[in-house]
N, C-alpha and C positions, 0 to 999 in steps of 0.2 A: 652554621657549618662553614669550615674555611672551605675557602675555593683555591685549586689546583690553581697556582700559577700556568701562564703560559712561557713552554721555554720556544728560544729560539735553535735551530738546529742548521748545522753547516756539514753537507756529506763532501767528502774530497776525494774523489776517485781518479785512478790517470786514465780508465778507458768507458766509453759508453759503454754500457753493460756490467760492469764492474760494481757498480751501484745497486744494482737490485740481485746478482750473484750472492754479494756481502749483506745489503741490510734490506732487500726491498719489503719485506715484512715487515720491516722495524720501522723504515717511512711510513710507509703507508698506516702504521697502527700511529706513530705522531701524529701524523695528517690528522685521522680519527680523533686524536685524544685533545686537539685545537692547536698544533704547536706548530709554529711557523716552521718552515723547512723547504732549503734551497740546498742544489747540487751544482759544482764544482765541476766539472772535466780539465782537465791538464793535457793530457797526448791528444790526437787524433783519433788516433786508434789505426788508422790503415798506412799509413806513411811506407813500414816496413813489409807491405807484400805488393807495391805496385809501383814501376818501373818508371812507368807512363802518365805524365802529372795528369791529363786531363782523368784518364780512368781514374788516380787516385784521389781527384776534387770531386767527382762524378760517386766514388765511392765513398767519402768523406760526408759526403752531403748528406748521401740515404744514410749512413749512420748517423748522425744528428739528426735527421727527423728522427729516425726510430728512436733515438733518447728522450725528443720533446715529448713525444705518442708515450712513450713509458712510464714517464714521468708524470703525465696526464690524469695515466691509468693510476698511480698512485698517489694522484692528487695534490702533487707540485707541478708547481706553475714558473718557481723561479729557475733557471737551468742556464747556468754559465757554461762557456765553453771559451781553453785557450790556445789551442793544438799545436802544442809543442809537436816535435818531432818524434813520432810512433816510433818505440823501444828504442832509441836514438837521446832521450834524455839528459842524457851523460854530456850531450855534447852541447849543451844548454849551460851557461853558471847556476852553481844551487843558488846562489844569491837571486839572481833575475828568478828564479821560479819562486825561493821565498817571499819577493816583494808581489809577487801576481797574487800570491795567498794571504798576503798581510791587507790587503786591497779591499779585497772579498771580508775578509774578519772585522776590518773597520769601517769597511758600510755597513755589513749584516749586523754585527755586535751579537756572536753568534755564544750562546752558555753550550753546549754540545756541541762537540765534532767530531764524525764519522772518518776513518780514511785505513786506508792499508796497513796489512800486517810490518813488521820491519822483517820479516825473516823469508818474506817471498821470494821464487824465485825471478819473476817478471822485475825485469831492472828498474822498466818507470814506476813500478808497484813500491820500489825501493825507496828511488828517489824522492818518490812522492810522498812517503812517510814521514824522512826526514826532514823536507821542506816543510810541511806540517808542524814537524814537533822544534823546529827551528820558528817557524813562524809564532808559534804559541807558548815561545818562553813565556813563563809566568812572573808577568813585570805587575805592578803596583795599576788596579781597577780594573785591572783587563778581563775581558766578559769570560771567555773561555775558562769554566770551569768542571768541565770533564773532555776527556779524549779517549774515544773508543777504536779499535781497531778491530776490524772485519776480518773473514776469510774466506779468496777467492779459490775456486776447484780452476784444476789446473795452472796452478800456480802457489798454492800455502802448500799443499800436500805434495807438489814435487819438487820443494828446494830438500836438499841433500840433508839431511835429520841432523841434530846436534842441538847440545843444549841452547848454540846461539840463537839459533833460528827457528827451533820448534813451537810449532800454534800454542798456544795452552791456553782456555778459555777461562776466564775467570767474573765473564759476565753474560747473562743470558735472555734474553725477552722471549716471551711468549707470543708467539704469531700464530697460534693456531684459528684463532678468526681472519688471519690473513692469506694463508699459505694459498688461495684460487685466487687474488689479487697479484699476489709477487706471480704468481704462473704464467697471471694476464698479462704482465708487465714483463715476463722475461720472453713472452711469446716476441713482440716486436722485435727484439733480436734472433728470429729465427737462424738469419744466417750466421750468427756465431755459436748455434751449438750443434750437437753430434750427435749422433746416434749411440744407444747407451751399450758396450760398457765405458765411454769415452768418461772421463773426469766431468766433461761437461756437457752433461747431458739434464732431461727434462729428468730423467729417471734418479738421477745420482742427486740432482740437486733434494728433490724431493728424501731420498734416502739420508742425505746428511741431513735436514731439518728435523726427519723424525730422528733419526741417531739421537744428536745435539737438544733434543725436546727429550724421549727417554732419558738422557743424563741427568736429568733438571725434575722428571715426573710430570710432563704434561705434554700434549702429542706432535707438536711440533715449536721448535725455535730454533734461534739462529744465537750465535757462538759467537764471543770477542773477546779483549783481550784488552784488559782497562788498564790506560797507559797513566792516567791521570785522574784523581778527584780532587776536587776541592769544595769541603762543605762551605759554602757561604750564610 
């Protein structure tokens, strides 16, 4: 019998949290399936709600643990982080952020990458895409040969509808052996979610995966938007 290669997988999110929002069912089933997998952060995440640098190193910090602690829970161990400036992006060169991602791609030598919609409303969500799909021009050997894009709640569903920006899934995994795993792992972000009917909530997340698993015929999955294959 052939044996499943192992791939490598490279998630690129701008915020802590973002990551198991979009795919943490989908890590944690690579984890499972033997496949190496390391995550990315780009922003901070808190830069834009605090005034007061100390508070916002002070709040910076417990957000990264809670990523490492998440990431635990879903059984990555590698967990980069570059904290650009939280929703501030913009005022960063895309080049300087391309080269932070081209960095990562050519230590990891990563065949999959995970990373944001292009039609978010969150700007680093934005940035961050493009940086990505700038990083992984598809030049002669280059590992990357798929790119997937995620969908975060509060933020894919409230950019302003149009054929440019609208989600449209075209690729799907089944996480239904995972869905108390991504729970466990979005628990450590308590402080970034809401009470439901908020977007982002424990309740809504859970209702999109069963949605997005009904679509597909099986009880829960998670939804992307396949930017790239390349059969090799």
């Amino acid at each position: 019998m052939k044996m499943r290669r192992t791939n490598k997988v490279l998630v690129v999110a701008a915020h802590a949290d973002d990551e198991v929002l979009g795919c943490g069912g989908t890590i944690s089933r690579h984890v499972d399936d033997g496949d190496q997998v390391a995550i990315l952060f780009l922003a901070d995440g808190e830069g834009s709600r605090f005034d007061v640098t100390e508070q916002h190193e002070k709040e910076n910090s417990f957000r990264e643990l809670s990523a490492r602690t998440a990431s635990k829970v879903l059984g990555v161990n590698d967990v980069f982080f570059e904290r650009f400036p939280d929703n501030r992006m913009d005022s960063i060169d895309l080049l300087d952020v391309v080269k932070k991602i081209e960095y990562y791609i050519e230590s990891i030598s990563p065949d999959t990458v995970y990373t944001h919609h292009y039609g978010d409303l969150n700007l680093d969500h934005r940035l961050t895409h493009q940086a990505v799909m700038t990083a992984c021009r598809p030049q002669p050997n280059f590992s990357v040969s798929s790119i997937l894009c995620f969908e975060v709640q509060s933020s894919t569903e409230w950019q302003t509808p149009s054929q440019n920006t609208y989600f449209i899934p075209n690729w799907f995994v089944n996480i239904t052996n995972y869905v108390k795993t991504k729970h466990k792992a979005l628990s450590q972000y308590a402080n970034e979610m809401h009470k439901f009917p908020h977007a982002r909530s424990f309740e809504t997340v859970e209702c999109l995966n069963k949605w997005r698993g009904s679509s597909v015929g099986v009880d829960a999955a998670e939804a992307f938007f396949l930017a790239r294959h390349i059969l090799k």
